[in-house]
C-alpha positions in Angstrom: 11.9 16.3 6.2 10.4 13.0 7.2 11.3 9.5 7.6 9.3 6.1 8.8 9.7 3.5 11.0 7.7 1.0 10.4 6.9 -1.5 13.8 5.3 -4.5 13.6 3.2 -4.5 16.4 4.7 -7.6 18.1 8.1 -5.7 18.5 7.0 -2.1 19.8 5.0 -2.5 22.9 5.3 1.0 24.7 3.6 -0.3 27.8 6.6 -2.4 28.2 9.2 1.0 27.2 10.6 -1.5 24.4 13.6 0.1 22.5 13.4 -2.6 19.4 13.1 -0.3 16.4 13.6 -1.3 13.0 14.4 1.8 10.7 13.6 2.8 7.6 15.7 5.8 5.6 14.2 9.6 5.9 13.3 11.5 2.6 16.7 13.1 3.1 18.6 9.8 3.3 16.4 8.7 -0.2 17.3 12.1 -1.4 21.5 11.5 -1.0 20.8 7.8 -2.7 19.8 9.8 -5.8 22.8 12.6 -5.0 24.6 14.2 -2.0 22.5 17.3 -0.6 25.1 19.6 1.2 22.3 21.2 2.6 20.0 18.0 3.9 23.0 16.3 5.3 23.8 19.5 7.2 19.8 19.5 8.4 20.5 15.8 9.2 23.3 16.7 11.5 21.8 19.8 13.2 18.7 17.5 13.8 21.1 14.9 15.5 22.9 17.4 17.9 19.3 18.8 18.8 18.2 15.4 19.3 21.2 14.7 21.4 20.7 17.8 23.5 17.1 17.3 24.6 17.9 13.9 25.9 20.4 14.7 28.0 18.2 18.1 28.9 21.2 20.9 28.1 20.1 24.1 27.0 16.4 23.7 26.4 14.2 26.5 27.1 10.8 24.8 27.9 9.3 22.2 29.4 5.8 20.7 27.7 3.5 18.9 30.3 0.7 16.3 29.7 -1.2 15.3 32.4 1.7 15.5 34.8 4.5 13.9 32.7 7.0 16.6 31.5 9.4 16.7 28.5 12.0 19.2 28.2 12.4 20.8 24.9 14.2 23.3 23.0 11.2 26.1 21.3 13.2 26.6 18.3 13.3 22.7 17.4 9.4 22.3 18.1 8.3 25.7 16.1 10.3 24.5 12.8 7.6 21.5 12.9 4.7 22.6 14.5 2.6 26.2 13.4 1.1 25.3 16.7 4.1 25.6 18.9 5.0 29.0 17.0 1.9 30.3 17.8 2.0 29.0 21.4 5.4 30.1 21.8 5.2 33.4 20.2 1.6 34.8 20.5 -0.3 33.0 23.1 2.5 33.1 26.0 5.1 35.5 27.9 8.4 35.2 26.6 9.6 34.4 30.2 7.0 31.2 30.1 8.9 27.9 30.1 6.2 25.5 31.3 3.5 24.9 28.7 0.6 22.5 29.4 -0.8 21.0 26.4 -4.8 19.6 26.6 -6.3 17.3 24.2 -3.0 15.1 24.1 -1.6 11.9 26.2 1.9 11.4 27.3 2.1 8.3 25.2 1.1 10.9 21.5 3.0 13.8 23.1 6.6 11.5 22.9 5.8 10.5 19.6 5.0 14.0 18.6 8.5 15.3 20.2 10.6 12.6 18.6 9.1 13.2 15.4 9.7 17.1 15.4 13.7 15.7 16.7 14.7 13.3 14.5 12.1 13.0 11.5 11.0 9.3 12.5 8.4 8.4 14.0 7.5 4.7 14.8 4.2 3.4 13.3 2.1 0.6 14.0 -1.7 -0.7 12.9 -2.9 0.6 16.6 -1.2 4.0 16.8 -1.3 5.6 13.2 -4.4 6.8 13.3 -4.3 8.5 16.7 -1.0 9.9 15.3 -3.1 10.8 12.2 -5.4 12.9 14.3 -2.8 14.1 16.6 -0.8 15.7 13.6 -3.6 17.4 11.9 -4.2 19.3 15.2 -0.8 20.3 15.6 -0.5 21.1 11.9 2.6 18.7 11.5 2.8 17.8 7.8 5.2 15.7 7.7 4.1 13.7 10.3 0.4 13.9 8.5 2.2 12.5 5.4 3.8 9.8 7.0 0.6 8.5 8.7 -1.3 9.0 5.5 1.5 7.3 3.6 1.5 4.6 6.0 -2.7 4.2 6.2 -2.8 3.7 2.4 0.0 0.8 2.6 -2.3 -1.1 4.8 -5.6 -0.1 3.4 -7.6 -3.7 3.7 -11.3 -4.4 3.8 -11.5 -4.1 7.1 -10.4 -0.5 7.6 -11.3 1.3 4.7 -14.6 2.5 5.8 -13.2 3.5 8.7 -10.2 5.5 7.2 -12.5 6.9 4.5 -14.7 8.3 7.3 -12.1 9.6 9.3 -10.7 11.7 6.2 -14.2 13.8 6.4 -13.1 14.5 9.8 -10.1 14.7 9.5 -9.6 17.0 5.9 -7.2 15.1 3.7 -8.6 14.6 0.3 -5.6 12.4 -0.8 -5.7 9.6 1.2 -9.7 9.9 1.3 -9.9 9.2 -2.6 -7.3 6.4 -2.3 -9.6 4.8 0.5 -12.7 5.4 -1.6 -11.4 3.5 -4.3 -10.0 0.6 -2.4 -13.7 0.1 -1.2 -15.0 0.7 -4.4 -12.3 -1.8 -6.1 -13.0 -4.5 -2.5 -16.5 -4.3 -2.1 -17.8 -7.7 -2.4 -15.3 -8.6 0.7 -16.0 -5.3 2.6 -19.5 -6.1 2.3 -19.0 -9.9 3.8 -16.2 -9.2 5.9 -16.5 -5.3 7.8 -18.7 -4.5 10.2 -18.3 -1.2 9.5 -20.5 -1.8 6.3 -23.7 -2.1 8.4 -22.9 1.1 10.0 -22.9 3.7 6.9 -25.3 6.5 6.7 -27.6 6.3 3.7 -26.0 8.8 1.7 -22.3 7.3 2.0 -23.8 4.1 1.3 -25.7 5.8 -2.3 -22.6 7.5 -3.2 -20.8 4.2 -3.1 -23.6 2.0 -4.7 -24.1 4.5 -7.4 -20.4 5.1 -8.4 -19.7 4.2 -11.8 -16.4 2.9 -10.9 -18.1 0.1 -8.1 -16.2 -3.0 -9.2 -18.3 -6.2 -8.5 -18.3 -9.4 -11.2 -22.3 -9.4 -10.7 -24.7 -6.5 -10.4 -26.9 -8.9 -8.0 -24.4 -8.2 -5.1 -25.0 -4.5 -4.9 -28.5 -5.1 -4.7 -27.8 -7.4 -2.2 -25.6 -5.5 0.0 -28.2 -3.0 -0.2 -30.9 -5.5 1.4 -27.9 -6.6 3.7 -27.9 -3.3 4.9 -32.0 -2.2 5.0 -32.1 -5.5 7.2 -29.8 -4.6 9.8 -32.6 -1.8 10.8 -35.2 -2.7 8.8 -38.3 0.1 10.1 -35.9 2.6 10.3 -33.5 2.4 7.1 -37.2 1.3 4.8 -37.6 5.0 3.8 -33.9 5.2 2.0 -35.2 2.3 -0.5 -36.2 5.4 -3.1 -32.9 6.6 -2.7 -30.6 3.0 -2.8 -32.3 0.9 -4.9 -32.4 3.4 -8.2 -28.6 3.2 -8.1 -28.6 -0.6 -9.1 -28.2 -1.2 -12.7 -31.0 -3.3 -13.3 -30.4 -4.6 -16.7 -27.0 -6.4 -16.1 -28.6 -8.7 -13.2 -30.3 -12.1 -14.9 -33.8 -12.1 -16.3 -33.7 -15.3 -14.2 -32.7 -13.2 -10.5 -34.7 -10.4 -11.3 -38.1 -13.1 -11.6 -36.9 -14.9 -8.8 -35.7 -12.2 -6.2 -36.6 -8.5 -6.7 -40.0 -8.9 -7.6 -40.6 -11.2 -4.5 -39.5 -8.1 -1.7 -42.7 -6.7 -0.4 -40.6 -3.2 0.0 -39.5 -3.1 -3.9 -43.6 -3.5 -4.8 -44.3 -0.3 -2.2 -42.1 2.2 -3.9 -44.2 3.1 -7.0 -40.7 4.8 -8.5 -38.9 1.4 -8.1 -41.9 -0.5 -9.5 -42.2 1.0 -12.6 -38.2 0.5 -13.1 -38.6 -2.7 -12.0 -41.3 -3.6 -14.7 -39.2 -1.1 -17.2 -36.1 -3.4 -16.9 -38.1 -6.5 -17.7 -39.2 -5.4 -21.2 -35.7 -4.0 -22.1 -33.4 -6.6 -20.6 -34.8 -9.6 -22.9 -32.9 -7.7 -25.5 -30.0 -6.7 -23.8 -29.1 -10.2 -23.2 -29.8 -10.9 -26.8 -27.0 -8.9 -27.7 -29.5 -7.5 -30.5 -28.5 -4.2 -30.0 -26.2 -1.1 -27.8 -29.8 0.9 -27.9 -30.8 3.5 -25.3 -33.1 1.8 -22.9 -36.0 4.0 -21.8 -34.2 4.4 -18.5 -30.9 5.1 -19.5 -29.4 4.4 -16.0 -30.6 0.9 -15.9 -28.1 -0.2 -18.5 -25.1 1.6 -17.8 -22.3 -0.7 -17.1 -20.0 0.2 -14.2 -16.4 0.7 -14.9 -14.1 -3.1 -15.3 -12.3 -4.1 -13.0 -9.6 -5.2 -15.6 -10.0 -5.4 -19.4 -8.0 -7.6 -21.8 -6.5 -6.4 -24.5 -6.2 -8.0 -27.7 -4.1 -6.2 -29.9 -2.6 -6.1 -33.4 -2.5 -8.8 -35.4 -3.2 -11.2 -39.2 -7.0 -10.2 -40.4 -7.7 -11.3 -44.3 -6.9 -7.5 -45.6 -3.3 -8.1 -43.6 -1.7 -6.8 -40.6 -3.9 -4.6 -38.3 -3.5 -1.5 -35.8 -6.5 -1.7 -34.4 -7.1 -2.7 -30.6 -10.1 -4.3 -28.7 -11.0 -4.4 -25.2 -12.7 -7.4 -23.3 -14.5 -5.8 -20.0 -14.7 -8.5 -17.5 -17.8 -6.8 -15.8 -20.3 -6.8 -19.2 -18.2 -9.8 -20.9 -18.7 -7.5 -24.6 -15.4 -6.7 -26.4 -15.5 -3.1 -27.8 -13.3 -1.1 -30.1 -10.9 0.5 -27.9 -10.3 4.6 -28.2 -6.8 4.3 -29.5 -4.7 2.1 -32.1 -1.4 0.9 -32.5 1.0 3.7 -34.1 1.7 0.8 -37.4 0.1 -2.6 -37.8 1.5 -5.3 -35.8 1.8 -9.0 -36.1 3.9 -11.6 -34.3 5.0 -9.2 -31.5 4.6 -9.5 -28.0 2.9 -7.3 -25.4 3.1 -7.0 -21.4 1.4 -4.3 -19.2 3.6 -3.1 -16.3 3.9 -0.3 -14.2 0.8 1.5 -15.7 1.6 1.1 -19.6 1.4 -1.5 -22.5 4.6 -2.3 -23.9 4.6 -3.7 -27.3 7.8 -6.0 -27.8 9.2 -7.1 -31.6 7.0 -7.9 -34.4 7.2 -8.7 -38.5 5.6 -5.3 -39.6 7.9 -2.1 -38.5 12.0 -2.8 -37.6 12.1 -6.4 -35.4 13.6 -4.8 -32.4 10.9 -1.9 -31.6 9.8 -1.5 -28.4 6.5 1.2 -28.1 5.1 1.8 -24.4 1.8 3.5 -24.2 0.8 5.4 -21.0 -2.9 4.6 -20.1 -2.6 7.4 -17.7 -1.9 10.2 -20.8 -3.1 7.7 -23.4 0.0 8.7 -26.0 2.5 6.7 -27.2 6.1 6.8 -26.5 9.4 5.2 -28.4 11.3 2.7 -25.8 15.1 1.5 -26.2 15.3 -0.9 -29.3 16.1 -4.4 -28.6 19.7 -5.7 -29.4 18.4 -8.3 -31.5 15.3 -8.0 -34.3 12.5 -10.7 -33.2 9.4 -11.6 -34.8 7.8 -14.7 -32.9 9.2 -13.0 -30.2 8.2 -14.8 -26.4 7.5 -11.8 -24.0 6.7 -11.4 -20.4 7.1 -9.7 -17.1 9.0 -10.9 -14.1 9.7 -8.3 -10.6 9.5 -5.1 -12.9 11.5 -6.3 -15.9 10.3 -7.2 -19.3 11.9 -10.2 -20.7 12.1 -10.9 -24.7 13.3 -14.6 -25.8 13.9 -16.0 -28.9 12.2 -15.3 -31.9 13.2 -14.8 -35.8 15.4 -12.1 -36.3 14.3 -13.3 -40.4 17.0 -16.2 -41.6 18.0 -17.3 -38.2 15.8 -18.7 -35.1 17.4 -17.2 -32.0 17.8 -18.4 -28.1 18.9 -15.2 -26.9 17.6 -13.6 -24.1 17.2 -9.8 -23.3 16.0 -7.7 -20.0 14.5 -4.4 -20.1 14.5 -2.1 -17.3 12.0 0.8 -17.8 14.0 2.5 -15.1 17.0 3.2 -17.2 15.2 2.4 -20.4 17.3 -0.2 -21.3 17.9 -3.4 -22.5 20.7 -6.0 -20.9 21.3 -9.7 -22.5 21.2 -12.4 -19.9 22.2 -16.0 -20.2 20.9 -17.8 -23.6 18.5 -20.5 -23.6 19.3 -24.0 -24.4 17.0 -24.1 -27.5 16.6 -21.6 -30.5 12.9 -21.4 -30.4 10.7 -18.6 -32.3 6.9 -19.0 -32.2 7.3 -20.5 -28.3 5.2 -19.0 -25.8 6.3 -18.1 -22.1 4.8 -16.8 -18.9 6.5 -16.0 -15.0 5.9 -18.3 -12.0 7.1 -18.0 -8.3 9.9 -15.7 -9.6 10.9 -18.1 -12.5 10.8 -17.5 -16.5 8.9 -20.6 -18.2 9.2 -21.1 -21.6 7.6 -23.5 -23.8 7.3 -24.7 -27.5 8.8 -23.5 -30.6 10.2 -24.0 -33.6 14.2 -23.8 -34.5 14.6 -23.6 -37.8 13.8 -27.2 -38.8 12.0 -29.2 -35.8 8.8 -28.5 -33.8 9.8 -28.6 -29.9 8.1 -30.0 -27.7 10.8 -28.8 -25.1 10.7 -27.0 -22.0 12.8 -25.0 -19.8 13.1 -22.5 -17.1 15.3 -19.2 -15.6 16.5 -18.3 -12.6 17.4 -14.8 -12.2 19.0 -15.2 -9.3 21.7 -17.3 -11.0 21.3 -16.3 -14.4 21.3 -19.4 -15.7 18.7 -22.1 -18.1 17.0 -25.2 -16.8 15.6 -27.8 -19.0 12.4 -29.1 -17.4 10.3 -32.3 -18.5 9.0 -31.9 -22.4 5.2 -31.6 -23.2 3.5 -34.8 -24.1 2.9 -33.0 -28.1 5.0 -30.6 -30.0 3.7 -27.2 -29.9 4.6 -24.0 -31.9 2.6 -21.0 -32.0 0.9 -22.3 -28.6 -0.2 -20.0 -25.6 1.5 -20.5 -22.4 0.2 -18.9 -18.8 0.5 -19.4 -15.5 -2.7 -20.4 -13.6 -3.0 -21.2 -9.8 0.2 -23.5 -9.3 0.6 -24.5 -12.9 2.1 -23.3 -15.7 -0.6 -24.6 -18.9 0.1 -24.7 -22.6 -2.2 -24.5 -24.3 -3.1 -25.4 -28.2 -0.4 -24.5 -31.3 0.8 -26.3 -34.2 2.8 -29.7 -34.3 4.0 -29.6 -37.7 1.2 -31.3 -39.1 -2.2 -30.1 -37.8 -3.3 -27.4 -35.4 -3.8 -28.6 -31.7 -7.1 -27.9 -29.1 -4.7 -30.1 -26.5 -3.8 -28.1 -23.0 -1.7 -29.9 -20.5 -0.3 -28.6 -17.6 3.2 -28.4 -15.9 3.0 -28.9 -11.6 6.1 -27.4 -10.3 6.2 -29.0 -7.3 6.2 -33.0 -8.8 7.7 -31.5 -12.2 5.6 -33.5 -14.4 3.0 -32.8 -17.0 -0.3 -33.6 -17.0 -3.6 -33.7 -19.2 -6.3 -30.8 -19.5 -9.7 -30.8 -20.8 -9.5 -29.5 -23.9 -10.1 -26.5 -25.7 -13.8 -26.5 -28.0 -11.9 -24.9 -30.9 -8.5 -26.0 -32.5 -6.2 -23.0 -32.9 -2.7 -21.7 -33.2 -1.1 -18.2 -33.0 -4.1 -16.9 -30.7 -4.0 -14.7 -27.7 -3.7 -16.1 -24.3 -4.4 -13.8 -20.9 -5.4 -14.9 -17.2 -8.4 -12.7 -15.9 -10.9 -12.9 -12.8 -9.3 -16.5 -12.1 -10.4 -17.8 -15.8 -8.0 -19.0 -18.6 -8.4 -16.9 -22.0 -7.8 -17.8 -25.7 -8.4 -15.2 -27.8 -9.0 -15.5 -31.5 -6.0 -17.3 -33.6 -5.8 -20.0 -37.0 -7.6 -23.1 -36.7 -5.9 -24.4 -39.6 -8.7 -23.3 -42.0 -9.1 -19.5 -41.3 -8.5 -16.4 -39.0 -11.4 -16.4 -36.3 -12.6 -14.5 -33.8 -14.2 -16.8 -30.7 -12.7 -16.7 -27.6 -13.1 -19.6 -25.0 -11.7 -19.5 -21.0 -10.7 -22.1 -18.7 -12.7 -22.4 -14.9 -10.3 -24.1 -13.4 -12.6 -24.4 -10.0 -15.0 -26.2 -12.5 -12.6 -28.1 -15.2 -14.0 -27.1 -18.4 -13.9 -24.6 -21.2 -16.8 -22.6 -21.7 -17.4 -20.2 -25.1 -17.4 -16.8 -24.3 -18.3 -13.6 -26.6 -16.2 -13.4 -29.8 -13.8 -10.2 -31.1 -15.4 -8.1 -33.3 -12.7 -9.4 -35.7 -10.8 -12.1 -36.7 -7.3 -12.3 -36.3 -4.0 -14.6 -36.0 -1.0 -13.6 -34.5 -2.0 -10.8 -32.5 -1.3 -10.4 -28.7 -3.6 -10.2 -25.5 -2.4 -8.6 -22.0 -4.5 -7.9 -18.9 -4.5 -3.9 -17.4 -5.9 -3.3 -13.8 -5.3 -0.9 -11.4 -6.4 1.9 -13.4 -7.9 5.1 -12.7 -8.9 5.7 -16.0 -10.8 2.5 -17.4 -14.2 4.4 -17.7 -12.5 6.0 -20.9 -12.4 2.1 -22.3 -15.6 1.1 -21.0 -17.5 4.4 -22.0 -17.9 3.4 -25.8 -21.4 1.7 -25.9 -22.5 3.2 -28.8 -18.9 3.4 -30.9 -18.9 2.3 -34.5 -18.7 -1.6 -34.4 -16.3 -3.5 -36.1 -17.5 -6.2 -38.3 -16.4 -9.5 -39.1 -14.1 -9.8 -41.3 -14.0 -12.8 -44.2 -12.1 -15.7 -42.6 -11.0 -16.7 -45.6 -7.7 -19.4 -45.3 -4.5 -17.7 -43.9 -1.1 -18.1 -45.4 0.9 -18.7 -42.9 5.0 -20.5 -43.0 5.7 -22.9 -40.1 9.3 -22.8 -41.4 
């Protein structure tokens, strides 16, 4: 049994013998939330009465001394938590022995150690959790070990993850080494700028890191820079590791343009024969590569092997010119491709809505299959699972995620536009109604914002909105904000730095490539650039700070190109098309995956083609 108290550093001080604890339950105390434990509640109270015993020093039957400070114990308490203390109390003393000095420890570890074993709390700072790391696996307390390993990965942070990464080789705990690993892997561009501990890696730590497949950086130019970052901080000594750290760089997704202009000007690079003649190998191949002529195997097949993305976009279901689809691509933010993703939807899909949370894709609604299906997938297991229907059927369904709930809004439940709203908790697997909007709207779009539901757009049954309004779940209850300067239906609506955008649709008479954006501080709306392509019912995702549309009608036909927003920079810029066109599908963002090498690994999976983007039928009313 174990239990944490977490102490900002500012209100534990023990050079000052503060008393100002702020508590947090014990597994035990989680345990009875769930249920009452006859038993733990009785190992609660003994723990009590045994704490209450040793302070006030009746009946203990040892004393433990560290450098001249003495704490009076009972054995039996200490050798329940420690196989150290059995064995010290049972094999490597006298049974009349009461005193017991204990090496390798301070007075200061040694109190933490005894209150831990008393009371299953132990009080945990930045500064001591380490030391109390160390102190536990000598002692063999696990609970303690868990608790400082528990607490470590909560405040992982570019600064320390080197340093608790080492410390698990030391120190054996292959749990909380892996989830340090990958935070460095998933922060290296800041560890890199920001810890000194970077400089200070062996050569081998610093190739198992470089050559990971699951390294996250947006550009393959700052490995190879770090690497140069590194060989300069000792440059005579560390030149001899440039065979072993510079083959790990995957030459062919740096620029043509970087490669001329840097690599080939370091004296070191033109030393290393090997690294030469991969350097001049990535020249002849990379033209190509770039060209998007072809997935081809390069001579040097680890040149071109794209690291695992950070985050992928998913853009799934939807209209295509043979009808409704199942099939699901994946945009990697790392190699900017889309690729045919290694599963499907379970039936073709159109006008549904589709959220990530908590590790799964939930796909909301829809025209295809019944209105009010909800189907999660696990990425973790990659299978499919049946979720609690929806009260209401919705096709043009508004969908998105707000402090681990999904909300569903509006939609078409087939004669009737609705402005009903539903929660679902994937918790209890179930769905709750909450207060109704103002305005019936299907076809709106919505997005989350500073712990606020935004919804935009629409169409009720016989006007196009141009209507805006917001939640509070705190009151359960439906603002109107300030309308949009057009009428949109069908648009895409995000939240993007302070703003919350929407972005193209339909206004009843023509599709839009308008984007204005809503400041929730003045409450007003204002103009964006807009968009290079008109389009309605198109998918719309935030990733790696840009603004996506994906796909969508442009009033003409279904089409595949995809465009984002740089906010830092104003503009839209084109980015790499879908390997089909579609209309009505939906687009969500995953991260935080251990898994996403399955997605990425596909280089050399079937392509789709284009399909004929031919006019859609689609009915605005």
């Amino acid at each position: 049994m174990t239990g944490l108290c977490y102490i900002p550093q500012d209100l534990y001080n023990p050079s000052k013998n503060s008393s100002r604890l702020i508590s947090a339950p014990s597994r035990s105390t989680l345990a009875q939330q769930k249920g009452f434990n006859p038993l733990e509640e009785k190992t609660r109270e003994n723990m009590s009465l045994h704490n209450e015993l040793r302070l006030t020093r009746q009946l203990c039957d040892a004393v433990i001394r560290v450098d001249g400070a003495e704490f009076s114990v009972h054995k039996l308490v200490l050798c329940k938590c420690s196989p150290y203390f059995r064995a010290l109390f049972s094999r490597w003393s006298t049974p009349a022995c009461a005193t017991f000095d204990i090496p390798g420890v301070t007075p200061y570890q040694m109190c933490f150690i005894i209150d831990f074993a008393y009371t299953g709390y132990v009080p945990l700072t930045n500064v001591n959790a380490e030391e109390l790391f160390i102190m536990a696996d000598h002692f063999g307390i696990s609970g303690l070990l868990q608790a400082c390993s528990d607490f470590l990965e909560k405040h992982l942070s570019a600064l320390n993850c080197i340093q608790i990464w080492k410390l698990t080789y030391t120190f054996y705990h292959p749990e909380l080494r892996d989830k340090a690993f990958l935070y460095l892997l998933r922060h290296f561009e800041e560890v890199v700028s920001t810890c000194g501990d970077f400089l200070l890696l062996s050569a081998q730590s610093l190739a198992e890191i470089v050559g990971s497949d699951q390294l996250i950086v947006k550009r393959e130019e700052i490995v190879y820079e770090a690497i140069l970052k590194w060989m300069n901080y000792a440059p005579e000594e560390r030149k001899e590791y440039s065979s072993l750290l510079f083959p790990k760089v995957r030459l062919a997704w740096m620029s043509p343009k970087y490669l001329r202009e840097n690599v080939n000007e370091r004296e070191f690079v033109e030393s290393i024969p090997e690294l030469q003649a991969m350097y001049f190998q990535s020249l002849k191949i990379i033209p190509d590569h770039w060209r998007e002529t072809s997935y081809r195997s390069f001579i040097c097949p680890t040149l071109e092997k794209a690291r695992v993305p950070p985050a992928l976009m998913l853009a799934i279901g939807g209209w295509t010119e043979r009808g409704p689809t199942s099939l699901i691509e994946a945009y990697e933010s790392n190699t900017e491709y889309w690729k045919r993703a290694p599963m499907t939807t379970e039936t073709p899909l159109i006008c549904h809505g589709s959220v990530f949370l908590n590790g799964s894709v939930y796909l909301v609604g829809g025209c295809v299959n019944q209105f009010n299906a909800v189907h999660r997938f696990d990425l973790a297991s990659m299978t499919w699972h049946e979720a609690s229907p929806m009260h209401s059927k919705r096709c043009f369904v508004s969908v998105t995620v707000m402090n681990g709930f999904i909300y569903a809004m509006g939609g078409c439940n087939g004669p009737q536009r609705l402005n009903t709203v539903e929660r679902y908790d994937p918790r209890s697997n179930q769905w709750t109604l909450v207060s109704s909007m103002h305005e019936k709207r299907s076809g709106a779009s919505c997005t989350t914002l500073n712990g606020r539901v935004y919804v935009c757009g629409g169409f009720n049954g016989s006007q196009f909105l141009s209507t805006a309004e917001v939640y509070n779940p705190d009151t359960d209850q439906w603002t109107m904000i300030a309308n949009m300067s057009s009428k949109r239906s069908r648009l895409g609506v995000a939240a993007f730095g302070e703003y919350i955008f929407a972005v193209g649709g339909f206004d009843g008479v023509s599709r839009l490539n308008t984007v204005e954006a809503y400041n929730v501080s003045t409450k007003t709306w204002c103009k964006i650039p807009s968009m290079k392509k008109k389009r309605s019912n198109f998918g719309i995702s935030v990733m790696d700070d840009l603004l996506f549309a994906v796909g969508g009608f442009d009033g003409v036909s279904t089409i595949s190109d995809v465009e984002f927003y740089d906010i830092k920079a104003n503009m839209w810029v084109k980015a790499n098309g879908m390997k089909m066109s579609r209309s009505h599908l939906s687009c969500c963002v995953v991260d935080r995956l251990y898994n996403t090498a399955y997605f990425a690994d596909h280089p050399n999976s079937p392509q789709l083609n284009h399909l004929p983007s031919d006019k859609e039928e689609e009915t605005e009313q």
